[in-house]
DRENDO-1510 file (C-alpha; in Angstrom, 1 decimal, always signed):
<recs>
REC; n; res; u; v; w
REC; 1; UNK; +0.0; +0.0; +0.0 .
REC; 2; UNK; +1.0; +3.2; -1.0 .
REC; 3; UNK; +1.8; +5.7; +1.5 .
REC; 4; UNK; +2.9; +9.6; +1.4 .
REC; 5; UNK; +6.3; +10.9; +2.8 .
REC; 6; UNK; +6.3; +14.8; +3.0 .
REC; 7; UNK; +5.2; +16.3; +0.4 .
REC; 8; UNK; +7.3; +15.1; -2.1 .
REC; 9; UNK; +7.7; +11.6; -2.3 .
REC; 10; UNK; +5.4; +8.4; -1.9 .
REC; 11; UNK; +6.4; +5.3; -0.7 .
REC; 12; UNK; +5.1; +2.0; -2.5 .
REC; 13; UNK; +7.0; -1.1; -2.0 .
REC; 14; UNK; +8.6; -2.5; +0.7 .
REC; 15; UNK; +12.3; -3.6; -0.2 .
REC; 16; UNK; +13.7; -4.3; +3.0 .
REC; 17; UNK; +13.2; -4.3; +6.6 .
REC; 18; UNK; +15.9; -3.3; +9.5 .
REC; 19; UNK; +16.2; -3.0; +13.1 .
REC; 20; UNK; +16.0; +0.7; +12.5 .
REC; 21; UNK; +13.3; +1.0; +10.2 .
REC; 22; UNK; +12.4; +0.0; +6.7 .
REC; 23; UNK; +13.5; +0.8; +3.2 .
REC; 24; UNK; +10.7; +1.5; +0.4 .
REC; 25; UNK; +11.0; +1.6; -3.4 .
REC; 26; UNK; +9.4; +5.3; -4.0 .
REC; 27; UNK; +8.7; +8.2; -6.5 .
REC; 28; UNK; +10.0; +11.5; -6.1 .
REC; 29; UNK; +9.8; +14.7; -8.4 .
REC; 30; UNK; +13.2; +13.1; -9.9 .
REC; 31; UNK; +12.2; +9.6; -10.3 .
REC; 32; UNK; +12.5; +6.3; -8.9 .
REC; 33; UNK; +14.3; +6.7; -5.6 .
REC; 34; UNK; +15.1; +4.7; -2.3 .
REC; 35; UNK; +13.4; +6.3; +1.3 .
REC; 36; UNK; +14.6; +4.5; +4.2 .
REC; 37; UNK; +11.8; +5.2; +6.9 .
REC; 38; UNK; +12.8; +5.3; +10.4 .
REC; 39; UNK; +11.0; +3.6; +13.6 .
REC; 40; UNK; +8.0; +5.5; +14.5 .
REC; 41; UNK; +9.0; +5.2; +18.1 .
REC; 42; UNK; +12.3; +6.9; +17.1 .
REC; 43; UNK; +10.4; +9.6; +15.2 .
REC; 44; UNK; +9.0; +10.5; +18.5 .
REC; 45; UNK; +12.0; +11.0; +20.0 .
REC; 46; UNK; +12.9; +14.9; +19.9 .
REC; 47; UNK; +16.3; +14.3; +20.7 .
REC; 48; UNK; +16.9; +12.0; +18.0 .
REC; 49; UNK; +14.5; +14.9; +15.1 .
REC; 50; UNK; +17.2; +17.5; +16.6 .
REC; 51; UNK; +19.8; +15.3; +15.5 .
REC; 52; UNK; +18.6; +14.2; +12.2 .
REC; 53; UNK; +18.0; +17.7; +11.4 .
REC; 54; UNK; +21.9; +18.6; +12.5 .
REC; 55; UNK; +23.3; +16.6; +10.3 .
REC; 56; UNK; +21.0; +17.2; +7.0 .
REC; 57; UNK; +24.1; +18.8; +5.8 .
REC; 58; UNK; +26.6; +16.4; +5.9 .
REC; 59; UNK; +24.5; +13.8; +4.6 .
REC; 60; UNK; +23.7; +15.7; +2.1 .
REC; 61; UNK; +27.3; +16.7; +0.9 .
REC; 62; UNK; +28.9; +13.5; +0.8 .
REC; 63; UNK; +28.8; +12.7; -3.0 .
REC; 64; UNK; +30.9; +9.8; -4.4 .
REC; 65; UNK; +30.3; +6.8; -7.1 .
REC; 66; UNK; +30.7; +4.4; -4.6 .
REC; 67; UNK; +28.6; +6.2; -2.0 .
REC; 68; UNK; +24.7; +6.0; -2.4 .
REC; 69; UNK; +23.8; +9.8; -2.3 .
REC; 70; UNK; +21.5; +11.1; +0.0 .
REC; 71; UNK; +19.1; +13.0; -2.1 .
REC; 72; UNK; +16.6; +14.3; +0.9 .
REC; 73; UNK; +16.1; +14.2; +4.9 .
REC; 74; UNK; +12.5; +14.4; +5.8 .
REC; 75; UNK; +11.0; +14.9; +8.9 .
REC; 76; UNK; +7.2; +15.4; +8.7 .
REC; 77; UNK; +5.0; +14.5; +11.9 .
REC; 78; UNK; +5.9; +10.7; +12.9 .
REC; 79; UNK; +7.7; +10.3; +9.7 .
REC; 80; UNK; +11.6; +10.4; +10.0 .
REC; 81; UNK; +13.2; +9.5; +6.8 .
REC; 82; UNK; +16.2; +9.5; +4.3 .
REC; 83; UNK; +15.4; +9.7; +0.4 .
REC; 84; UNK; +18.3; +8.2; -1.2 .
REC; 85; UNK; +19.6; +6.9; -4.5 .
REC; 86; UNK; +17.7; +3.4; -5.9 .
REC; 87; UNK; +21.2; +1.3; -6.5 .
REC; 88; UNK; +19.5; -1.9; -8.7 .
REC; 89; UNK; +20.5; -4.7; -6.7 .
REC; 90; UNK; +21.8; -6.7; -4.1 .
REC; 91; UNK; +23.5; -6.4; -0.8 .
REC; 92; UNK; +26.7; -7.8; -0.3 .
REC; 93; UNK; +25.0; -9.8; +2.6 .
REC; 94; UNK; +22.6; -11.6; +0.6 .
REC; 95; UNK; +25.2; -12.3; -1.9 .
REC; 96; UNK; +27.7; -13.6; +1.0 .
REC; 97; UNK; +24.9; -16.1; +2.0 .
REC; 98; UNK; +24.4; -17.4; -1.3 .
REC; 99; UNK; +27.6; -18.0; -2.1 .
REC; 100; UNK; +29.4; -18.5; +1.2 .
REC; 101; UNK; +32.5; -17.0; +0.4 .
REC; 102; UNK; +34.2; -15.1; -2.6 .
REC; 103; UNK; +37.2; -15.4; -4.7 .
REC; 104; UNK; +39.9; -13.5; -3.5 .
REC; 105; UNK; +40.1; -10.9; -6.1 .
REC; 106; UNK; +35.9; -10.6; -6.3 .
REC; 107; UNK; +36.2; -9.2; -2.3 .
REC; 108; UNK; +38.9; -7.1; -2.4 .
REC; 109; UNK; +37.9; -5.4; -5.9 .
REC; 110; UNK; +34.9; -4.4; -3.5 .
REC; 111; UNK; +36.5; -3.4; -0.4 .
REC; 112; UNK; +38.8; -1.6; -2.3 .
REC; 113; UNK; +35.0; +0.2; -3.9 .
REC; 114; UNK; +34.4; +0.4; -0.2 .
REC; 115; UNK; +37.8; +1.9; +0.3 .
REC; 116; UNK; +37.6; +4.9; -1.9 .
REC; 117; UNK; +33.8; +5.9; -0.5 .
REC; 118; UNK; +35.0; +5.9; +2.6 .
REC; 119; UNK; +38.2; +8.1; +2.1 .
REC; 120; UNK; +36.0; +11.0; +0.7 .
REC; 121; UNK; +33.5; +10.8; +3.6 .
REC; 122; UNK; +36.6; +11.0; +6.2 .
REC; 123; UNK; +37.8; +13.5; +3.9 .
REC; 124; UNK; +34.4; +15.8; +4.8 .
REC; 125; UNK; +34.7; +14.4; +8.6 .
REC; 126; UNK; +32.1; +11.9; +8.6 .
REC; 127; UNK; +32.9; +8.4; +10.3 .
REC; 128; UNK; +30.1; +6.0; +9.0 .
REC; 129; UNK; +30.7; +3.6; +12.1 .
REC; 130; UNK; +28.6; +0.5; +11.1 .
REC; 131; UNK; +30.3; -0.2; +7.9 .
REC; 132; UNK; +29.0; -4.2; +7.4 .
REC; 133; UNK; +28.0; -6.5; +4.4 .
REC; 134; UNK; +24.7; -5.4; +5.1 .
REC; 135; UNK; +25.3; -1.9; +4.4 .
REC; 136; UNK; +27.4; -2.5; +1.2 .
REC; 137; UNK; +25.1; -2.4; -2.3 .
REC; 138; UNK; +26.1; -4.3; -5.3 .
REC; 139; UNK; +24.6; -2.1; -8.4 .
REC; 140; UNK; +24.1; -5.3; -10.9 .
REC; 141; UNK; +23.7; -2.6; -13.5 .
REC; 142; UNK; +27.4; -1.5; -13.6 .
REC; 143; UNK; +30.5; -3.1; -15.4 .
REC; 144; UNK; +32.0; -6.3; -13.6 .
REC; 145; UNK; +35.5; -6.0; -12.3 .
REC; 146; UNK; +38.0; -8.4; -11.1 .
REC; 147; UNK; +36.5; -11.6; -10.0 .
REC; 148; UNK; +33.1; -11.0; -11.7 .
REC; 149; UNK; +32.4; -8.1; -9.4 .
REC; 150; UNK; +29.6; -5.7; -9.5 .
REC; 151; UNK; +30.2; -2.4; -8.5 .
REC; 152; UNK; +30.2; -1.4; -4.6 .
REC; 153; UNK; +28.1; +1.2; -2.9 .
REC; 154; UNK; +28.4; +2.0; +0.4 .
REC; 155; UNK; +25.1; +3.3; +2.0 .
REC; 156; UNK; +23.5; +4.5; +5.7 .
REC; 157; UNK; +25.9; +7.2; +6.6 .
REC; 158; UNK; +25.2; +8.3; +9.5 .
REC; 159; UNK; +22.4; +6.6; +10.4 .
REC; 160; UNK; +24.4; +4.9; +13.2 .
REC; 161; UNK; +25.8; +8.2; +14.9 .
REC; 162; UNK; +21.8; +9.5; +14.5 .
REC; 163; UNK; +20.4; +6.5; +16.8 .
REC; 164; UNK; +22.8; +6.9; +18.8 .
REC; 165; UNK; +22.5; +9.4; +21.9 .
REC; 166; UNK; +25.3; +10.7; +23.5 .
REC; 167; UNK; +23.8; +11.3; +27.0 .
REC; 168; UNK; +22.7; +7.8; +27.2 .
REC; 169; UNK; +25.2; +6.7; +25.5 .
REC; 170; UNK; +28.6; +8.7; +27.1 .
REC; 171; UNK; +31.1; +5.9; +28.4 .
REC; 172; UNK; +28.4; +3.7; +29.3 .
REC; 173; UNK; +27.1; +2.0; +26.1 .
REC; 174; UNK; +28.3; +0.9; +23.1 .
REC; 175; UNK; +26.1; +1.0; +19.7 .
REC; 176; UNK; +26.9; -1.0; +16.4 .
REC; 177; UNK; +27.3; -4.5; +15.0 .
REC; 178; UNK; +29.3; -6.8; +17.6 .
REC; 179; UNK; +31.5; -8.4; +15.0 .
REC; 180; UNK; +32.7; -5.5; +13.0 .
REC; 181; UNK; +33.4; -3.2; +16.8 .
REC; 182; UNK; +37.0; -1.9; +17.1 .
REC; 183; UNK; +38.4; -2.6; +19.9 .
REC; 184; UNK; +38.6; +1.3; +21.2 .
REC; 185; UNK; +34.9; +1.5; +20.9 .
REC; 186; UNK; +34.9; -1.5; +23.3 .
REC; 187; UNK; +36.7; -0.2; +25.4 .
REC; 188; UNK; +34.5; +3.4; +25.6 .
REC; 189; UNK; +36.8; +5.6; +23.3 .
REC; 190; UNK; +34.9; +7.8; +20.9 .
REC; 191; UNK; +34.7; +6.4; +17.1 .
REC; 192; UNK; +37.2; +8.0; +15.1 .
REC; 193; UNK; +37.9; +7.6; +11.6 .
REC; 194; UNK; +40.0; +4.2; +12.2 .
REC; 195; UNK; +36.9; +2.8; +13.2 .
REC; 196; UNK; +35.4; +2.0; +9.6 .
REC; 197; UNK; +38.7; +0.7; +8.6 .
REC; 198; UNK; +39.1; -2.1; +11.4 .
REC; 199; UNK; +35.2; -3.0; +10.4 .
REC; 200; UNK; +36.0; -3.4; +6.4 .
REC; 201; UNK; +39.3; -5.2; +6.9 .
REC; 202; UNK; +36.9; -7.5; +9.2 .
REC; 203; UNK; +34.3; -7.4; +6.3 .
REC; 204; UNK; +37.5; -8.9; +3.9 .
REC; 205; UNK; +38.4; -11.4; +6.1 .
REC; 206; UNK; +34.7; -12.6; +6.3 .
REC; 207; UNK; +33.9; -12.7; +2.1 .
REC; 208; UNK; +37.4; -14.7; +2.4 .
REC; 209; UNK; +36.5; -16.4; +5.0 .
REC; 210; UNK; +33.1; -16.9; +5.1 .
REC; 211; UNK; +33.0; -16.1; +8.7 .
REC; 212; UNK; +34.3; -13.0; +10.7 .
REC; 213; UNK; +37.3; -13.6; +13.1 .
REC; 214; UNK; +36.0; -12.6; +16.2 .
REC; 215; UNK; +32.1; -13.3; +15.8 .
REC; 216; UNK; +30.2; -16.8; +17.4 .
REC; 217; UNK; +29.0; -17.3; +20.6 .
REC; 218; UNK; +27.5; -14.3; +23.0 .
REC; 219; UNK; +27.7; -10.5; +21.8 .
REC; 220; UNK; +30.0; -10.0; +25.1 .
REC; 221; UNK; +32.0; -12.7; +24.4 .
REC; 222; UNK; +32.8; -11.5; +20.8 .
REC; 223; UNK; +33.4; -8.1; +22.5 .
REC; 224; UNK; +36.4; -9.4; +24.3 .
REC; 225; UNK; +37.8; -11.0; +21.7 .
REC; 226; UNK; +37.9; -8.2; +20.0 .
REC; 227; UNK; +40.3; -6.8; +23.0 .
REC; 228; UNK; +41.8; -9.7; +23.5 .
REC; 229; UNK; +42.5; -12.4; +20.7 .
REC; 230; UNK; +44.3; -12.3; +17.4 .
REC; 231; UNK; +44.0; -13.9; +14.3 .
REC; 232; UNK; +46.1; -16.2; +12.4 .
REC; 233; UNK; +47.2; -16.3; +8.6 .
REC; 234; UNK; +44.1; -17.0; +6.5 .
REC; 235; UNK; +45.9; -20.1; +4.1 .
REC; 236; UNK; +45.9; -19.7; +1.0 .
REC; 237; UNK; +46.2; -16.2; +0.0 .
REC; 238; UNK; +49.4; -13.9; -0.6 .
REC; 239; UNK; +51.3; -12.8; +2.1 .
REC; 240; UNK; +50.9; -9.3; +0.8 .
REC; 241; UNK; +47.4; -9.1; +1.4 .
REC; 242; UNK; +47.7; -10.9; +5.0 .
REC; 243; UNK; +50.1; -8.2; +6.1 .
REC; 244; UNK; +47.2; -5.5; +4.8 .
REC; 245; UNK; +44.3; -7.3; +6.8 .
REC; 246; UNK; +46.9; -7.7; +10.5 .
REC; 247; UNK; +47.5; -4.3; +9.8 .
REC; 248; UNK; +43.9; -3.1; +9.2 .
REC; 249; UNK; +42.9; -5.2; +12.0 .
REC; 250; UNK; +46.0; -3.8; +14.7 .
REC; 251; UNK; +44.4; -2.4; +18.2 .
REC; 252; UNK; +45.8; +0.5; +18.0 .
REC; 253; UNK; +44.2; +2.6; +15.7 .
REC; 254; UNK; +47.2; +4.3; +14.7 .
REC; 255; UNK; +48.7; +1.9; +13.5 .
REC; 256; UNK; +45.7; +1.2; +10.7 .
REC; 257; UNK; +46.0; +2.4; +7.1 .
REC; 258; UNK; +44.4; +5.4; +6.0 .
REC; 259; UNK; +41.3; +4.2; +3.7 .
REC; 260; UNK; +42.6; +5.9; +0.6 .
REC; 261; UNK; +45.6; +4.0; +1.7 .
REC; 262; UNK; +43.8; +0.8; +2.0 .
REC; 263; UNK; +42.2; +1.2; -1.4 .
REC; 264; UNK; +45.2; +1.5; -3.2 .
REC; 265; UNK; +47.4; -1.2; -1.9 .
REC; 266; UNK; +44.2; -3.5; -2.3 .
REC; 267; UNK; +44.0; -2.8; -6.2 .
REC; 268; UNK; +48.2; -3.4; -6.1 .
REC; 269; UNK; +46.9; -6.8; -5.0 .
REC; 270; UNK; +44.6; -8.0; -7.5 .
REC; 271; UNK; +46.9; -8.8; -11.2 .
REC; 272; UNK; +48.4; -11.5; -8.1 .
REC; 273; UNK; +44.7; -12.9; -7.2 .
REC; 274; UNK; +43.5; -13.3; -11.1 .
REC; 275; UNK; +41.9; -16.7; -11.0 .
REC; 276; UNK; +42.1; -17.4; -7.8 .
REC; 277; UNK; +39.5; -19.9; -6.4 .
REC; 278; UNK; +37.3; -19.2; -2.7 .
REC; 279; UNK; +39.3; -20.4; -0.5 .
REC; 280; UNK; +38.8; -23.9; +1.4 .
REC; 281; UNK; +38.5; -23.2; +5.2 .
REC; 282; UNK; +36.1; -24.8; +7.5 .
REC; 283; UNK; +33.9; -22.1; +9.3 .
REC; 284; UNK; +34.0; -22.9; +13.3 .
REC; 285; UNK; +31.5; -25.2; +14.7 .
REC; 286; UNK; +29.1; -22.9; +16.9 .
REC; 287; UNK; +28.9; -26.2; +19.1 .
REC; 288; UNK; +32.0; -25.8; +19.9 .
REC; 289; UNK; +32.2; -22.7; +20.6 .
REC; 290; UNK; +29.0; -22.9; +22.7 .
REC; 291; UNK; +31.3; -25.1; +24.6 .
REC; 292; UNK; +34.2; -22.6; +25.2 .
REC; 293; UNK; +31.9; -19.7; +26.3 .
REC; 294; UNK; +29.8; -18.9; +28.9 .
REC; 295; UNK; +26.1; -19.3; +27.6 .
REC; 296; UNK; +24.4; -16.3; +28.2 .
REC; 297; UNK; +21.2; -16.4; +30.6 .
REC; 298; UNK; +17.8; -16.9; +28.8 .
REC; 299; UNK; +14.4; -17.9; +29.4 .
REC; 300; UNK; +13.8; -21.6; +29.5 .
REC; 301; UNK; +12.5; -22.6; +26.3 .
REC; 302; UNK; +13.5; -19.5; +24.6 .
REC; 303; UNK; +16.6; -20.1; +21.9 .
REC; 304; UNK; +20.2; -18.4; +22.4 .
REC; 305; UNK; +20.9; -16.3; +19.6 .
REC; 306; UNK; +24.3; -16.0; +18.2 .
REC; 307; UNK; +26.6; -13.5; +16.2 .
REC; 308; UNK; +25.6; -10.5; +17.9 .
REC; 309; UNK; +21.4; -11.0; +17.9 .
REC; 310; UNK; +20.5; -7.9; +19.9 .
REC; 311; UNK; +18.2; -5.4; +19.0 .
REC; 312; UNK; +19.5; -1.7; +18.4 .
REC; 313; UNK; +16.3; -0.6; +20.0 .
REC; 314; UNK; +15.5; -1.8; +23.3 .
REC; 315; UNK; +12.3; -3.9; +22.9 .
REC; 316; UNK; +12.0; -4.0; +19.3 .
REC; 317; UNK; +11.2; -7.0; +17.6 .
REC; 318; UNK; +13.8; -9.3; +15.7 .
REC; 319; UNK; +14.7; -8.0; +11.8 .
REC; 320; UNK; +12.4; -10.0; +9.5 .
REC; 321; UNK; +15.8; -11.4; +8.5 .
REC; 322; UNK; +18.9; -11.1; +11.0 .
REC; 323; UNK; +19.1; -9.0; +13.7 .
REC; 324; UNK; +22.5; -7.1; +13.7 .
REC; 325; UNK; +22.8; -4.5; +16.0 .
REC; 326; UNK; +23.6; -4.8; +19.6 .
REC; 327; UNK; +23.3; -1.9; +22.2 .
REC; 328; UNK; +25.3; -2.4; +25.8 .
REC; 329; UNK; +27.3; -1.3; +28.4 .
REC; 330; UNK; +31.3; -1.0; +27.9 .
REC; 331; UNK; +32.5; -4.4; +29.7 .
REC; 332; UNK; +35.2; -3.1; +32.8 .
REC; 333; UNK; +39.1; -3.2; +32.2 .
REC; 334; UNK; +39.0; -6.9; +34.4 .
REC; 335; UNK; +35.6; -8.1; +32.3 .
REC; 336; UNK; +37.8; -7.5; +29.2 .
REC; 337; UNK; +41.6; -8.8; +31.0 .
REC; 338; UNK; +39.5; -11.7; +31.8 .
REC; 339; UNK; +39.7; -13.8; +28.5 .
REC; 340; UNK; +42.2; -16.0; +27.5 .
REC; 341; UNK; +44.5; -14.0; +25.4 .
REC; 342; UNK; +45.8; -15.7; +22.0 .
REC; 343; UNK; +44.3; -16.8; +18.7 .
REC; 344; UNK; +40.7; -16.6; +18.2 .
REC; 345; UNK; +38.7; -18.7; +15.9 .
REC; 346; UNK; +42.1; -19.7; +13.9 .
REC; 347; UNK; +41.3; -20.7; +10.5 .
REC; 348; UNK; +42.5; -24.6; +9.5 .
REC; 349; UNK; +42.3; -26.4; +6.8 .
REC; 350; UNK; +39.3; -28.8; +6.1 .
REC; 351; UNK; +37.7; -31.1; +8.3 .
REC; 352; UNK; +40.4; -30.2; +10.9 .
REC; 353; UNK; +39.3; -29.4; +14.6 .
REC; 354; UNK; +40.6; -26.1; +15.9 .
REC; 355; UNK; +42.7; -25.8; +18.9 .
REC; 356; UNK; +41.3; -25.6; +22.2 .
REC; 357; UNK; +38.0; -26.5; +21.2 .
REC; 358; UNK; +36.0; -29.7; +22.2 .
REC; 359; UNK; +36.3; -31.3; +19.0 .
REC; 360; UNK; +40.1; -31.0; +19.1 .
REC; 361; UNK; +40.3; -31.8; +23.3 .
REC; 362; UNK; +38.1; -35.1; +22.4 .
REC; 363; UNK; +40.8; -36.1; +20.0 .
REC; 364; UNK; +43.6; -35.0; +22.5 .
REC; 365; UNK; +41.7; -37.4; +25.4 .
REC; 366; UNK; +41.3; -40.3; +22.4 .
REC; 367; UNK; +44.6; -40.0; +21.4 .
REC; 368; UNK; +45.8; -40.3; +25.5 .
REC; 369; UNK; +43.5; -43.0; +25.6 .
REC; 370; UNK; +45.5; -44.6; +22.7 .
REC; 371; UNK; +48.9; -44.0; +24.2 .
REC; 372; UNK; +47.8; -45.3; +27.3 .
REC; 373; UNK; +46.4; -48.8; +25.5 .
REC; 374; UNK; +49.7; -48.9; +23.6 .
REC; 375; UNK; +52.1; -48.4; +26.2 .
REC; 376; UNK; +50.2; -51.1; +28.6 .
REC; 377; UNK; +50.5; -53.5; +25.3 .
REC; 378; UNK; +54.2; -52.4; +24.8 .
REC; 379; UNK; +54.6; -53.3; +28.8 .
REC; 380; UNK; +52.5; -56.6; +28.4 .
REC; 381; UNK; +55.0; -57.4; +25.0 .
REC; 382; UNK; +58.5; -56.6; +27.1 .
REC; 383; UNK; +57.3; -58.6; +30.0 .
REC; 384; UNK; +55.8; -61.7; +27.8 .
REC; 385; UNK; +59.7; -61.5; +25.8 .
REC; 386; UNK; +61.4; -61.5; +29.4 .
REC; 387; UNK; +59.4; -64.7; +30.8 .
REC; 388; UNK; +60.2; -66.0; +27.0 .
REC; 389; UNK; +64.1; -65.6; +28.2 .
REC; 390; UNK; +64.0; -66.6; +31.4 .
REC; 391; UNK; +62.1; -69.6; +30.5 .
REC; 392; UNK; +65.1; -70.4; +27.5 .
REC; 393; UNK; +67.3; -70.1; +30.8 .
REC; 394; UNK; +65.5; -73.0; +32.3 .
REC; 395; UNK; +65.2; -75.6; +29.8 .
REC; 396; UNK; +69.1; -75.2; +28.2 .
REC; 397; UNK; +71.3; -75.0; +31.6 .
REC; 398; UNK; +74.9; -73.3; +30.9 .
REC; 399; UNK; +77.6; -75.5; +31.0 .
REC; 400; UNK; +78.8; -75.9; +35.3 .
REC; 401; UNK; +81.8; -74.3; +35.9 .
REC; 402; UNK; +84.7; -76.0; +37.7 .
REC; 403; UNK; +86.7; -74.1; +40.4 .
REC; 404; UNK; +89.8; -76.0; +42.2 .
REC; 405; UNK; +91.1; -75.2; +45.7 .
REC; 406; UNK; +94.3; -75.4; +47.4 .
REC; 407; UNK; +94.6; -78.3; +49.7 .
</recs>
């Protein structure tokens, strides 16, 4: 059903639902366009309208071909919405579940897209801070690149920062995706720039992956590890491109690449990744790592959710397709000391268990087990060949010896 947004636009198709609000295919004066409507409850916060309204003008300024343009801000009684671009196509999310994982130089032709949007909108001062598959178009209109890949747009600038309050918020809550978090946001340090490029050098590891390093398991738990743990060498690819991803992933945020930095020592990597296939890692077994954290407490009955499934708004419903946001307080110093530092999630090859995990500490106690059967055989074999020489004693007496004495 068709519905009215300010005067100028009408929303008539639903595209997509999220836990902030929902995306319509509408009609502006212009043409076709994109209006991503906005909670009702959060249209009725005042704080939030003050906000939108601030930041109208940066939205509005940040132009790139690999950004989705913000073409409008409305804010019209309980209607909060941005009009923006219609990219034809996909997310990168949907596209990641379909296929799993990517080649090589498919994902880092589009981070490097990813790369190059966000250097101009650090250029203009605006952090996006939720930078995830999710919020990564694929326009199935434009030219394929390396690896048969479409185009990338990023989109939902700011909509992160505008949900976000900063009295409720100030050192005692943390806002965004749990797997994509930088470790300084973690840890209650305001997002700067070097944010968004620790989340799209975890968005590279996953469409290589097909998993995120330090995602699985309890929001809090994937919080810490994102203090904590580090990851090992993904096999299979360059080492060049390794060294980018360790150093895009570093804790301090200094020590990350600029993202126009970033972009271009990505494309440097691609004539190397021509052909290569996805590679062939085994994604972690969320039993086992059920196993290695503390479950979180639920209602009986209810399910435990994993990979970060909290709302961004407190009571809200589930996404009609993943729920990705989490909102909660900044763990303490000792919460975060409190985790085992060393490698988390450590890619291996195929069908192999990963350290430290029950799978692998099973075939530690089976191969004990073994040990401990083999040495009580090799026991059982050394005694059984000692009665054997004994017994050859017995039945062949040496010759006797004769001694004379001295009268």
């Amino acid at each position: 059903m068709a519905r009215k947004i300010g005067s100028r636009y009408t929303a008539n198709q639903i595209l997509g639902r999220g836990s902030a609000g929902t995306v319509w295919l509408g009609e502006g004066p212009e043409g076709p366009v994109a209006v991503k409507l906005l909670r009702e409850d959060l249209a009725s916060d005042q704080e939030l309208v003050g906000r939108f309204v601030q930041e109208r003008t940066a939205l509005l300024g940040l132009e790139h071909p690999h950004i989705v343009t913000v073409r409008d801000l409305v804010v019209d009684g309980n209607d909060l919405a941005l009009v923006m671009d219609l990219v034809r196509g996909t997310d990168l999310r949907t596209r990641l579940e379909r296929e799993r994982r990517l080649a090589p130089a498919a994902a880092v032709a589009i981070v490097a897209d990813v790369a190059d949007a966000l250097a101009a909108a650090h250029a203009a001062g605006v952090v996006h801070r939720d930078v995830k598959p999710e919020n990564v178009l694929l326009d199935m209109q434009g030219p394929l690149g390396p690896g048969g890949a479409h185009p990338a747009l990023l989109t939902d600038f700011g909509v992160a920062k505008l949900i976000d309050s900063p009295k409720r918020n100030r050192a005692t809550k943390i806002i965004g995706t749990p797997d994509y978090l930088a470790p300084e946001i973690v840890e209650g340090l305001p997002p700067r720039a070097a944010v968004d490029i620790y989340a799209l050098a975890t968005v590279l590891y996953e469409l290589l992956a097909g998993f995120t390093p330090f995602g699985g398991g309890h929001p809090g738990a994937v919080l810490r590890r994102h203090v904590t743990e580090t990851v090992v060498p993904l096999p299979g690819i360059p080492d060049e491109l390794w060294q980018l991803i360790v150093q895009c992933l570093a804790k301090a945020p200094a020590s990350r690449l600029r993202a126009s930095e970033l972009a271009a020592r990505l494309r440097e990597q691609l004539p190397t990744l021509t052909g290569m296939p996805p590679l062939d890692v085994d994604e972690p077994d969320p039993s086992e790592e059920a196993a290695e954290e503390p479950a979180p407490s639920v209602p009986q009955g209810e399910p435990v959710r994993r990979r970060g499934a909290v709302s961004l708004v407190p009571g809200a419903k589930p996404d009609s397709n993943r729920d990705t946001h989490t909102s909660m307080r900044v763990p303490a110093p000792d919460e975060l000391a409190g985790g085992a530092h060393g490698t988390a999630r450590a890619p291996r090859a195929t069908g192999a268990p990963r350290p430290g995990s029950a799978r692998h500490k099973a075939a530690v106690r089976r191969r004990r087990v073994t040990l401990g059967v083999a040495g009580v055989v090799l026991a059982a074999v050394v005694g059984v060949g000692a009665w054997f020489a004994s017994s050859d004693g017995d039945d062949h007496p040496a010759p006797a010896t004769h001694s004379t004495s001295t009268p």
